[in-house]
C-alpha positions in Angstrom: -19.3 -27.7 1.0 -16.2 -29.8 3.0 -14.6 -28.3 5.6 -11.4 -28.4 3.3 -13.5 -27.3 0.6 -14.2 -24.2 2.8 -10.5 -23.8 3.4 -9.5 -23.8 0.0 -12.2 -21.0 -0.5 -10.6 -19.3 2.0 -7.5 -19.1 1.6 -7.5 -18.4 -2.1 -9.9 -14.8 -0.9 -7.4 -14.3 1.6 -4.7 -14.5 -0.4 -6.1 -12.4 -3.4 -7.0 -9.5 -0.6 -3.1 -10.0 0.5 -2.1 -9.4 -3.4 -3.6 -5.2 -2.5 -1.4 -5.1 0.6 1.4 -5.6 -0.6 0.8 -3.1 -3.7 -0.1 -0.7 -1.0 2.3 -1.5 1.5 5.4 -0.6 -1.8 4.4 2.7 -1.7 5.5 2.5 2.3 8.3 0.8 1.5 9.7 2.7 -0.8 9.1 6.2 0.5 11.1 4.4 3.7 14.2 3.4 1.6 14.8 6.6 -0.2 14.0 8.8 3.1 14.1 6.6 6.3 10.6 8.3 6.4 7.7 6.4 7.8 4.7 6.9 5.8 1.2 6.8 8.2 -0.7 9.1 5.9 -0.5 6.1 3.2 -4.1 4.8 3.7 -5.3 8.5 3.4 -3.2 8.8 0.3 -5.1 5.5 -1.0 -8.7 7.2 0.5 -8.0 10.7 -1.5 -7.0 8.5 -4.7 -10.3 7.0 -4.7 -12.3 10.4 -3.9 -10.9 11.7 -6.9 -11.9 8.7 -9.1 -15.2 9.1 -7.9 -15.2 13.0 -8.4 -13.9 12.3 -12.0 -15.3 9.7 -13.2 -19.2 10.8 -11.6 -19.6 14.4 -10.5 -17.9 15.6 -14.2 -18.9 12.4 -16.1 -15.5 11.9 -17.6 -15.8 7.8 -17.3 -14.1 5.3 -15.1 -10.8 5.0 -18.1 -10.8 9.2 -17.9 -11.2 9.0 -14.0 -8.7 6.8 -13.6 -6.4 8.6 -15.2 -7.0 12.2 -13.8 -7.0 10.4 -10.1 -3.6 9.4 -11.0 -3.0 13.0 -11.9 -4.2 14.2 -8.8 -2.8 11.6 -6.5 0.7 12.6 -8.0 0.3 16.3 -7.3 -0.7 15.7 -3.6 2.3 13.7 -3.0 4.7 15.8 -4.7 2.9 18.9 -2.4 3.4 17.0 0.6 6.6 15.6 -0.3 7.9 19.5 -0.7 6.3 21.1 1.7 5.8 19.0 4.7 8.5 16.5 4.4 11.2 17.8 2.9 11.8 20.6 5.5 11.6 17.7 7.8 14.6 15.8 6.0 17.8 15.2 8.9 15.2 15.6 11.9 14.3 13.2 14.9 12.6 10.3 13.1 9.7 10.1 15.8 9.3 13.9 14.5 8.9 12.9 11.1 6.6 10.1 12.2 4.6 12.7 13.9 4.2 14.9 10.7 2.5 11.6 8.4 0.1 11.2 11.2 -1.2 15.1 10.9 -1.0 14.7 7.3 -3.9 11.9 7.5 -5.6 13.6 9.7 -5.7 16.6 7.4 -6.7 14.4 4.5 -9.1 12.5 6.1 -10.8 15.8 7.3 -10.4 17.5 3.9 -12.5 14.4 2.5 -15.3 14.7 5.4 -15.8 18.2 4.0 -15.5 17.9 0.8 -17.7 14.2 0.3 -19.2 14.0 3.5 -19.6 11.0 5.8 -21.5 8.8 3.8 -20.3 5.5 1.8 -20.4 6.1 -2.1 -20.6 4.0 -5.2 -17.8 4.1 -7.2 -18.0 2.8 -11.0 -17.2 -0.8 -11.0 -13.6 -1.5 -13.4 -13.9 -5.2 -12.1 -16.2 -7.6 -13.4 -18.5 -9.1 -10.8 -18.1 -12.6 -12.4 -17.2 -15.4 -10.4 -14.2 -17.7 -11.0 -14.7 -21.4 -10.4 -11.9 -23.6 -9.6 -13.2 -26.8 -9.8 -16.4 -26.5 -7.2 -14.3 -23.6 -5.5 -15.9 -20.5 -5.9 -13.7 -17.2 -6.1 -15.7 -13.6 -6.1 -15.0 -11.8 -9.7 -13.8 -8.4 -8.2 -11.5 -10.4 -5.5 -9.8 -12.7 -8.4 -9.4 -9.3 -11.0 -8.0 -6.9 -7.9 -5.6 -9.8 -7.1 -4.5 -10.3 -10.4 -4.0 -6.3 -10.7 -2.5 -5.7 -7.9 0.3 -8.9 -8.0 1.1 -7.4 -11.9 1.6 -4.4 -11.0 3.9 -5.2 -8.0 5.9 -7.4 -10.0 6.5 -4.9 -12.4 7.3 -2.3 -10.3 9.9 -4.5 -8.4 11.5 -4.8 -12.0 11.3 -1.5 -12.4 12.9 -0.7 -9.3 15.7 -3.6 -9.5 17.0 -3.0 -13.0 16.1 0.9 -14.1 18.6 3.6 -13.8 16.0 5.6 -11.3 15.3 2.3 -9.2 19.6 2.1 -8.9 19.7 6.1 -7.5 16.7 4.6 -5.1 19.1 2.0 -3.8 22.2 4.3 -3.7 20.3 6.7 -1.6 18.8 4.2 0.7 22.5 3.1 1.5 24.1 6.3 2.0 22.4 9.5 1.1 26.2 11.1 1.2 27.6 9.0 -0.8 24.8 9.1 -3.4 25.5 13.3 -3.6 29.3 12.3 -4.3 28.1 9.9 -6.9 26.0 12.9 -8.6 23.1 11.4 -7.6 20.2 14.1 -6.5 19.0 12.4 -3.5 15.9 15.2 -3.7 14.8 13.8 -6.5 14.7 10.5 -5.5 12.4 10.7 -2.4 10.3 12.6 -5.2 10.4 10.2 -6.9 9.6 7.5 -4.1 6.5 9.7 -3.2 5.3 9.3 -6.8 5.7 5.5 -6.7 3.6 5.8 -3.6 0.4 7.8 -5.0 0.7 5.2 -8.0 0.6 2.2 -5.9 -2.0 4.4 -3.6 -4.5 5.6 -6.2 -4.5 2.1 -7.8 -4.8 0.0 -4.5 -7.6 2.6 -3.3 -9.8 2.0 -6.7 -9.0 -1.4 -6.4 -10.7 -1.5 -2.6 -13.5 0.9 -2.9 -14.3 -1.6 -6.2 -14.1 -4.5 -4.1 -16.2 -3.1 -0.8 -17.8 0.4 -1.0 -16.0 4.4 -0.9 -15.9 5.6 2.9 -14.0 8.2 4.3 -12.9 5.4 6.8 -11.5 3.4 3.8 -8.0 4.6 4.8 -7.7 2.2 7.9 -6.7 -1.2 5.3 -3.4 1.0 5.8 -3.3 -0.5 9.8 -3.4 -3.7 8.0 -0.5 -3.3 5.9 1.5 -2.5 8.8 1.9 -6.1 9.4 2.9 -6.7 6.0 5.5 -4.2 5.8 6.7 -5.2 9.5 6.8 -9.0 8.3 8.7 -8.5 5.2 11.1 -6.1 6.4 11.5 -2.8 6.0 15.0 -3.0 3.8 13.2 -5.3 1.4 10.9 -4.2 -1.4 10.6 -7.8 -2.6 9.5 -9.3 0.3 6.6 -7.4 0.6 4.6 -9.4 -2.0 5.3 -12.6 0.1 4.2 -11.0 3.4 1.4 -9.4 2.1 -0.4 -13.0 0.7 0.9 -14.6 3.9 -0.4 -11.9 6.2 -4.3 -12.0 3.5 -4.4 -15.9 4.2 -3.9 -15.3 7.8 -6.9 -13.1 7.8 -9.1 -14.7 5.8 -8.2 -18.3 7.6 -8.7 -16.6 11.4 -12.2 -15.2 10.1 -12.7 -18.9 9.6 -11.8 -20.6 11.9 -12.3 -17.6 15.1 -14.3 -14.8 15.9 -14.5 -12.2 13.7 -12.3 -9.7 15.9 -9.4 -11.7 16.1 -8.4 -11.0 12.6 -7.2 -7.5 13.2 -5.2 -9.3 16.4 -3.5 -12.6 14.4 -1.4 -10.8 11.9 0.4 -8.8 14.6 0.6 -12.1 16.5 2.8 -13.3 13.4 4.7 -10.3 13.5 5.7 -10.3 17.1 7.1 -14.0 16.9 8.8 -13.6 13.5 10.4 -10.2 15.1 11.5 -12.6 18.0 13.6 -14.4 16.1 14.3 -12.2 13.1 14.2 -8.3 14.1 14.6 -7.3 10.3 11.5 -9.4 9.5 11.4 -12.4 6.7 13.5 -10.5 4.0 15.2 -7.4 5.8 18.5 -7.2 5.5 20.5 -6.3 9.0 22.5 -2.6 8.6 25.6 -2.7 9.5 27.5 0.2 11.0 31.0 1.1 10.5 33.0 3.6 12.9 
């Protein structure tokens, strides 16, 4: 194969793995908007989502179509627990505290899936076909080409969702001023519900999606330190831009694993990010907020 051969290859893996990020780093993005909460438990979410696709659809032999659909289930109810119990309370407080609160809410859920499942990698039912896809003499993996084309559908449509529905309209009015929204009629409570539900959806899919792609470990949760980049680069204001970001910040992986050693690919990304914050604090798409006294 040609060097640019190779890079084509690449890039085209990279950029499908970037496709997931950006599906997982909506659910981050939209929690954020409708709260100004920070969500760090996201890639435990994802992880739990996963656990309970494998508990459906192997321990009680319901299927993968039957698994999928009672992970979704469950993924929804443990967002709407933590939204109500652990986060709502928490609504008006120090934002670091807040912060503070996701973080012991992955550490619960990554210790409630070492019990529960142990350490061990499992084998999840494969929804992806293993098939490769040839472009020309440029050879794509199966799972990577399906997962992209998933995940990039799914984000599209959910943008769409969010831009022109009446729910995706109270999301916006609440991310611009949670008092005005309440004057408006707007239930501001039901919206970060409703934000939290987006984010087990876009979770519980990504995490099938991952554990298709490589294997089910408790550990599958720390992707989530890769979407940080993503949702850093495209800016936090901007649910669009994180479909951009996250196939800019998948090539940038896949191309450093090329081209460097293997560790600098958890390095690069956040490279990106620091320059592009440089020169544009809000990131690629963030709008700035302007204050008025």
């Amino acid at each position: 194969m040609s060097p640019l051969q190779l890079f084509i290859e690449y890039s085209i893996v990279g950029i499908a793995a970037g496709g997931i990020y950006a599906l997982i780093a909506l659910g981050i993005i939209v929690i954020f908007k409708a709260s100004h909460t920070f969500n760090f438990a996201m890639g435990e979410m994802m992880m739990l989502s996963a656990y309970f696709f494998y508990a459906a659809s192997v321990t009680f032999a319901l299927g993968p179509a039957l698994g999928l659909i009672v992970a979704m289930i469950g993924s929804i109810i443990v967002a709407l627990i933590i939204e109500r119990v652990a986060i709502r309370p928490m609504l008006g407080r120090p934002f670091i505290a807040v912060v503070m609160v996701t973080f012991g809410i992955g550490s619960i859920l990554r210790g409630i899936v070492g019990m529960v499942w142990g350490p061990n990698e499992v084998q999840i039912p494969s929804i992806l076909s293993r098939s490769p896809i040839f472009l020309g003499d440029i050879f794509v993996p199966g799972k990577t080409a399906r997962g992209f084309a998933i995940a990039v559908i799914l984000v599209v449509a959910l943008i769409a969702y969010l831009r022109f529905s009446r729910a995706g309209v109270a999301l916006r009015a609440a991310a611009e001023s949670a008092t005005t929204a309440y004057s408006m009629g707007i239930n501001v409570r039901n919206v970060v519900a409703f934000a939290w539900v987006i984010a087990a959806i876009t979770g519980c899919i990504s995490g099938v999606l991952m554990a298709n792609i490589n294997t089910l470990t408790p550990h599958l949760g720390l992707v989530a330190l890769n979407v940080l980049s993503v949702v850093i680069l495209g800016g936090l204001s901007s649910i669009s831009g994180v479909l951009v970001a996250g196939l800019i910040i998948g090539w940038l992986e896949a191309i450093t694993g090329l081209y460097l050693p293997t560790e600098f690919r958890e390095i690069t990304p956040y490279v990106l990010v620091l320059i592009v914050l440089l020169v544009r604090p809000t990131g690629l798409f963030g709008a700035k907020e302007v204050e008025r006294i």
